[in-house]
Each structure stands twice: as C-alpha cells, then as structure tokens.
N, C-alpha and C positions, 0 to 999 in steps of 0.2 A: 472415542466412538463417534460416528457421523450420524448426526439425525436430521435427516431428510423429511421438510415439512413439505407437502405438496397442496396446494388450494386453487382451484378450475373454477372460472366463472365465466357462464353462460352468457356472452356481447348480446346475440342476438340469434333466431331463427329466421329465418328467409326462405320458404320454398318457394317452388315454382308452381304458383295456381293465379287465379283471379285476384283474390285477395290479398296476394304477398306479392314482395320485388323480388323480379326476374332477370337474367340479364341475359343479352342477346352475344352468341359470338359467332365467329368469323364464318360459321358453318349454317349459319340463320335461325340455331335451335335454340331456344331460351330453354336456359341451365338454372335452377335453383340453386342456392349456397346455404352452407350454416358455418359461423362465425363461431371462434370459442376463445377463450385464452385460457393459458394457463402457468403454473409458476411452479418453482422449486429452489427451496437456498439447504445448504451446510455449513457447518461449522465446524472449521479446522485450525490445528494449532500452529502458528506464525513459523517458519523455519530459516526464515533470511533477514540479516538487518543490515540496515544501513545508519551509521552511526555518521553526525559533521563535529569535527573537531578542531578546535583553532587554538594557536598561539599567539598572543598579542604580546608587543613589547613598547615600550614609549620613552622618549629621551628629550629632555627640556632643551640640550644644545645641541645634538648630534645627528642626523637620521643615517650617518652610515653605523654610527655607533648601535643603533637602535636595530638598525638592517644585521649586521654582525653578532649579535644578541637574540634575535631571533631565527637565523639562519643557524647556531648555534643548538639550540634547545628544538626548533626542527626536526632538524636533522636526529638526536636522540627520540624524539617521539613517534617519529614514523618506522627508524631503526626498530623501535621496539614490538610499535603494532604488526608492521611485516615476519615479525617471530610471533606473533602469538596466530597469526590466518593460517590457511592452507589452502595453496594458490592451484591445488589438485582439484577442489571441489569449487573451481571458481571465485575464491574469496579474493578480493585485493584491496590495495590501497593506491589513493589516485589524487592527484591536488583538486582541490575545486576551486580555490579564488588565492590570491596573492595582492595584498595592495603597501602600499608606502604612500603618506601622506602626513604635511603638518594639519595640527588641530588648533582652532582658532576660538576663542570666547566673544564675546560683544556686549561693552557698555553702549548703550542707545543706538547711535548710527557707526559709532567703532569699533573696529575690527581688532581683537589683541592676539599676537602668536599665543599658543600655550603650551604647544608640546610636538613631537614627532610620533605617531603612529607605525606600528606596521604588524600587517595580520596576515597569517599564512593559514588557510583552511585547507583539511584534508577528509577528504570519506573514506570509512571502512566500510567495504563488502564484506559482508561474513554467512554462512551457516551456520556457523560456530556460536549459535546463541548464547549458550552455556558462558562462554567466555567474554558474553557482552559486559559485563559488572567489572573484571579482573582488567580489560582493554580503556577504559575510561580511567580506573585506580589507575592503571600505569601513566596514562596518557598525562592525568594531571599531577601527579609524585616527579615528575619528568621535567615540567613547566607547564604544561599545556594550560590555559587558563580559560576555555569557553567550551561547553558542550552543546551545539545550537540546536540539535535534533536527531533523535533515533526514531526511525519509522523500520515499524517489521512490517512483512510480507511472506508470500505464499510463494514457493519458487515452481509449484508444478500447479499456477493458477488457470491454464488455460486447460489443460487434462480435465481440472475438479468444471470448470465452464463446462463442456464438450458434454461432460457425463450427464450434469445437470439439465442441459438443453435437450438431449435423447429424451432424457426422463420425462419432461416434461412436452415434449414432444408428442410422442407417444399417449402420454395421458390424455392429450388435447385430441387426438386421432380415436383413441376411446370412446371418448364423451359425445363426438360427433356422431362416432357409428350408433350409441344411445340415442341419441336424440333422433337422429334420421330416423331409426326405426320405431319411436313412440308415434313416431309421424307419417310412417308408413309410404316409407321412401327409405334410399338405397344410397351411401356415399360412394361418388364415383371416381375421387380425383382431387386432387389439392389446390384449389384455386392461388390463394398467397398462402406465407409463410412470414411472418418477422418477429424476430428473435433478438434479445440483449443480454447482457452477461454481466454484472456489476460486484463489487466487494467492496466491503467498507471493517474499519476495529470496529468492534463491538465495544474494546477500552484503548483508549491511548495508550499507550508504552510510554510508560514515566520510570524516571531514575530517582534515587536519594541519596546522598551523603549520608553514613553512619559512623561517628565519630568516637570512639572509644574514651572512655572519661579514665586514661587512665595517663600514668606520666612514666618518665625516665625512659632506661631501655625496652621498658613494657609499648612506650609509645612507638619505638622505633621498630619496632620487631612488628607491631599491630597498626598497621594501617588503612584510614578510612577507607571501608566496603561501599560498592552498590548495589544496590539492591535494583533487580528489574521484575517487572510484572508485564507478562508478554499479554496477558491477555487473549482475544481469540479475534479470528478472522472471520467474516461471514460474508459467502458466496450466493449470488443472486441472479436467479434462469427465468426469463420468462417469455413465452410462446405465445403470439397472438397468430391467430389458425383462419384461416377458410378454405371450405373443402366443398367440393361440387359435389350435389345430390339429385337423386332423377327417381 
C-alpha cells in the first residue's frame, strides 16, 4: 500500500500594495505574487535488478591458459543466467567489462611478475526479482567468483514521479488560493513553476551465503542459498510555486 505524505510550506507572501514587493511586467501593471512549495514521496516495492557478476581466473605461466579457463566457465554462467531471465519482459544479459592482464608484487623499488589475471563481468537485467537469490547460487556453483553489486529499482519510476508532481502541484495551487484569500486578494495566474523528482533505498539490497552445515550427498543435493532483502524504494516530488494575485 502507498502512503502518500504530503507537507506545504509557506516561502513567502508578497502582495501587491505599499508595503510588499511588487513586480512590474511588460504591460506596466505591478502584479503581486505568493510563493509556496510544496512535497510529496511514496514508498514502493523494488521490481527491477540489476545484478554485476564476474569470473576471474589466474595462471602463474600462462595468460592464454588463464584466457581458455575463463572463456570456459563464461560461457557456462551466462548459458545459465539467459535460461533463468525472460527476455519478453525486458530482462537481459549484457557484458560490461573484460580485461586480461599480468599481476605484479613489489619489493621496494622492484617489480616481481606474480601471476596472469583475467575477468570477465556480466549484468543481469531482471524483473524477475524472485529469482535474484537462485541466479547468483547458479552463477557461483558454475565458477563465477565475484558478485560486485545488486542495485533494485522501480521500472515504472517516472509514472509514480508524474503522479507525485500533480499531487503536489495541485496542493501548492491550493494553499495559494488560501492564502490570497486570508489576504483579500484573488490568484490570477502562475507566475513560475519548478519541480524535481528524486528516489533513493530506504535499505541497501544485500545478499548472504547460507551454508548448510551438513555433509555427503545431503551437501550435494543442498546447496548454498541467498537470501535477498529487497527492501523499499522511496519517491520524492517537490513543487516550488508562484502564482500572480490581484
């Protein structure tokens, strides 16, 4: 359920007399203003992730050996994530980084070879949140050895903005006609309007290894789950207002 907090605060009042600022336009009549803002957020449940997952391999002599080894176990882990998405609702899998490099130590001012690297990172696009815990078990039962980051998100974020901005729109155009008329005046007209739209987690999306304390075939059959806590998403509308009054 969406709960919609909404809180209006009063910038300023400005009419048009002796006393208050006035502003003169193009027509030579000085127009009074009242200024207002106002806000609105909800809180909805995360329905898209994006998962980076990498495979590293490393060979003290070889880097094609190292490149053949991980092109290898690749190719099984991405096989596998492309059967668990559904490429109907937008879900895919895409490379994001590939690199091949030796790794070097250092005693003082020297340089010692130490090893061959090579990392192949892929993201999963999903809606399929449900199957974010089962796609990471695969990834690393596979080889996969890094999971750098799951970040969820809102896939219909700019709708739940839109709605929020009306809303608080509107309240701000309210407030105005309240106030003009405590002051015995008339809102004629929207002088500006500016508007921002922001979201942030409310919790990180974190993952865990749960390791089964058990052995033999019971290990084989039972293997380590993750657990994910999607947490919630929180939408943020807020309207700064001035509207001509006469």
């Amino acid at each position: 359920m969406k709960k919609v907090l909404l809180s209006i605060t009063v910038l300023s009042l400005l009419l048009g007399c002796a006393s208050l600022s006035t502003q003169a336009v193009s027509d030579g009549v000085e127009r009074g203003f009242v200024s207002v803002s106002s806000s609105a957020n909800t809180e909805v449940t995360p329905d898209v992730a994006d998962i980076s997952i990498a495979v590293q391999t490393f060979d003290t002599k070889s880097l094609q050996k190292a490149t053949t080894e991980n092109k290898e176990i690749s190719e099984k882990v991405i096989s596998a994530l492309k059967g668990m998405i559904n490429p109907a609702n937008g879900d895919y899998v895409k490379t994001m980084d590939y690199s091949a490099s030796p790794l070097y130590t250092y005693s003082g001012s020297k340089r010692n070879f130490d090893k061959y690297q090579v990392s192949n990172t892929v993201i999963v696009h999903t809606k399929s949140i449900d199957k974010v815990g089962s796609m990471i078990d695969k990834a690393i039962s596979l080889g996969a050895t890094n999971v750098d980051n799951l970040a969820l998100s809102v896939s219909k974020y700019d709708d739940q903005c839109n709605e929020l901005l009306v809303t608080a729109t509107k309240k701000a155009q309210g407030r105005a006609n309240l106030l003009a008329k405590a002051a015995s005046t008339t809102v004629t007209g929207v002088r500006s309007l500016n508007v921002s739209c922001s979201a942030n987690n409310s919790i990180t999306p974190q993952y865990r290894m749960l390791s089964a304390n058990i052995g033999g075939a019971d290990m084989e059959a039972k293997a380590a789950s993750t657990s994910i806590e999607k947490g919630i998403v929180k939408i943020y509308a807020t309207v700064n207002a001035t509207f001509f009054v006469k």
